[in-house]
N, C-alpha and C positions, 0 to 999 in steps of 0.2 A: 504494500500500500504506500510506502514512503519510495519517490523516485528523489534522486538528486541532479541537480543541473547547475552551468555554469553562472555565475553573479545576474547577466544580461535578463531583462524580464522573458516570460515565457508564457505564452496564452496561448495554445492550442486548444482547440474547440471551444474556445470563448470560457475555458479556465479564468479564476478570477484568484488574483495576487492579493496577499497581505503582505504588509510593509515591516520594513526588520525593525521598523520605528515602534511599532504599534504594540503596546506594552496587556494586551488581550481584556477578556472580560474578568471581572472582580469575581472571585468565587462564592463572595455574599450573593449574589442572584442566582447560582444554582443550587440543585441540589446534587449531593454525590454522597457515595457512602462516607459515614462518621470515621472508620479504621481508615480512612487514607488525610484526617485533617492533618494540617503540615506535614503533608508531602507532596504539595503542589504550589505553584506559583499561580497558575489563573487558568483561566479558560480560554484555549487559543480559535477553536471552532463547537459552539455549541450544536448536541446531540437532531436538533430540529433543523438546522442547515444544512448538517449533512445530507438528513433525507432529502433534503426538498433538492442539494444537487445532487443527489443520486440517481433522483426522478428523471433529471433532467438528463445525466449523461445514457442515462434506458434512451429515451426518446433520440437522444443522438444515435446511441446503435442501431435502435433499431429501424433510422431514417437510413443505415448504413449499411446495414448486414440483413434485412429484412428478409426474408425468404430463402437465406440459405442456414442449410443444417451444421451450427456451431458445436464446437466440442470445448468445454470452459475449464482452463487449467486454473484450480484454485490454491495460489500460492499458502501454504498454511506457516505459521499460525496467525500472522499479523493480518492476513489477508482476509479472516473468512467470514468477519462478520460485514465489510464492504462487499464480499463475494455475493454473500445471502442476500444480502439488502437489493443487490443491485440485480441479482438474479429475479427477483419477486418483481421487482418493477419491471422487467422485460416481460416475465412472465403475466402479465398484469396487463400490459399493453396487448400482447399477442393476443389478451381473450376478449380485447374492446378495438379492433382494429381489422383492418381487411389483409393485412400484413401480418406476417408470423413468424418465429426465429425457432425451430426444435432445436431441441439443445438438451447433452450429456454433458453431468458434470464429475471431472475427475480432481481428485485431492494430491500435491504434491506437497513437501517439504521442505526450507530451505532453512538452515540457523548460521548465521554469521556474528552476531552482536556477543560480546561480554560488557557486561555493565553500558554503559552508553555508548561503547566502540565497537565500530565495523573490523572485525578481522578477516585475515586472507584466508582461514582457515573455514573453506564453505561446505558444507554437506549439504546433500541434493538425497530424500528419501521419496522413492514412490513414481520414478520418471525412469526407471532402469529400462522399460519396455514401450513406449509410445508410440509403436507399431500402428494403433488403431489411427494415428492423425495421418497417416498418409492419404492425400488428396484433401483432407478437410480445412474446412475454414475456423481457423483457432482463436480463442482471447484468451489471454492469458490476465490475472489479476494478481500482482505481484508488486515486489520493492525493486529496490533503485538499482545500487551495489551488484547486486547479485545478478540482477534480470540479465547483462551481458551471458556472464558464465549460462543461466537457462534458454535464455534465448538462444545462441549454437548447442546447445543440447537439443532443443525442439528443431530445430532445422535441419538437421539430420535424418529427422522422419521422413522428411517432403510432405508437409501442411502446406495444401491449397493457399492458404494467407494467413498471414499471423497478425495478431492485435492486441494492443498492450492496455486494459483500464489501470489505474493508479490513482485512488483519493488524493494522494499527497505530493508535489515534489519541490524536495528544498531546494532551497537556494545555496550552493555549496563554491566558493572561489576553489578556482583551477581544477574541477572535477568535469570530466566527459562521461558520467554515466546517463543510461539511456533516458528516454523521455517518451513517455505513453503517446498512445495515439488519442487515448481520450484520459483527461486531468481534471479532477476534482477541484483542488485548491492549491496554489502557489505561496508556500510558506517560509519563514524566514530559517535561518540553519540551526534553531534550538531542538532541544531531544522532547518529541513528546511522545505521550502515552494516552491511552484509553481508548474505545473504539475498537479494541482485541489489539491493541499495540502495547506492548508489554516492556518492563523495566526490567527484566531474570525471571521474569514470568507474575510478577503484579501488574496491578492496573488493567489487566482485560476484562475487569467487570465494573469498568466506566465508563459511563456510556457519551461522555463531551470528549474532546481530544483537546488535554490542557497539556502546561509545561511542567515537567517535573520537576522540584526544589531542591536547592543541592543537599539540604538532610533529608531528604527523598531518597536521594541518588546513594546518601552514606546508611541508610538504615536497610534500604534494601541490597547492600552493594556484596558482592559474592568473590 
């Protein structure tokens, strides 16, 4: 879900930027569970925005890929509550629309991060075999970092066309990693969590995507 991209703005499919200025929402306005009080700094995209761009990038695909038979790689673990959300909304469209998108969805794996750092050390669970993508039209719903290394893994199959969704991609100076074909939000380079984005495996049962605190980062730090 988190993509990373170079400093320069980036708005693909009418992706909408926040500003590395923009100090987020106060977390007196939401609610979130009591066991994580300080261990947040704010709320950087509340849980209702997300859906409502969620809805919107359904409506992008499926002005895109409408009528052909998709296969949805769901990048696990950070991935799979955007995966759901955003699967429901396609699925949602196809049953009010003269358009339709069939669609199998498979579960992979990928873990790179300790504590708040990307390491080079990437494990890939559950993509050993992806035989079946050969000739299909693919979306893959995954993170930044990594998506290189998956993406020639998939490619290999010979998928008909590949297509990258991503909630998130930061804003990262001197980084080339890849950038979705369809982008949720354009976020500054801090570490956040919630939304199934996780700190050592906390915070996926938040449902806003805030910033984590640095006695956040040192209570849960492994």
């Amino acid at each position: 879900v988190k993509c990373q991209s170079q400093t320069a703005p980036l708005h693909p499919e009418g992706s909408k930027g926040i500003n590395d200025d923009w100090p987020g929402y106060s977390l007196d306005l939401f609610s979130f569970p009591a066991h994580y009080s300080g261990d947040l700094d704010c709320v950087v995209i509340p849980h209702g925005v997300i859906m409502d761009r969620t809805e919107r990038l359904a409506r992008n695909i499926m002005d895109d890929l409408g009528d052909h038979d998709i296969v949805v790689l769901c990048v696990l673990k950070g991935g799979y509550q955007f995966c759901a959300d955003l699967v429901d909304r396609i699925k949602a469209l196809s049953c009010n629309s003269n358009r339709t998108i069939p669609m199998r969805v498979h579960f992979i794996r990928l873990k790179s991060y300790l504590n708040d750092q990307s390491t080079e050390d990437l494990h890939i669970v559950g993509a050993e075999d992806l035989s079946f993508l050969a000739g299909k039209v693919t979306a893959i719903v995954g993170t930044g970092k990594t998506m290189k290394t998956l993406l020639k893994h998939v490619e290999a199959f010979r998928p008909k066309m590949i297509k990258v969704a991503g909630l998130l991609v930061k804003r990262v100076p001197h980084n080339s990693a890849c950038l979705p074909d369809y982008v949720g939000f354009e976020i500054p380079n801090r570490f956040v969590v919630g939304y199934a984005l996780d700190y050592n495996e906390y915070f996926r049962d938040l449902n806003h995507i805030c910033v984590i605190s640095e006695s956040g980062k040192m209570k849960y730090k492994i």
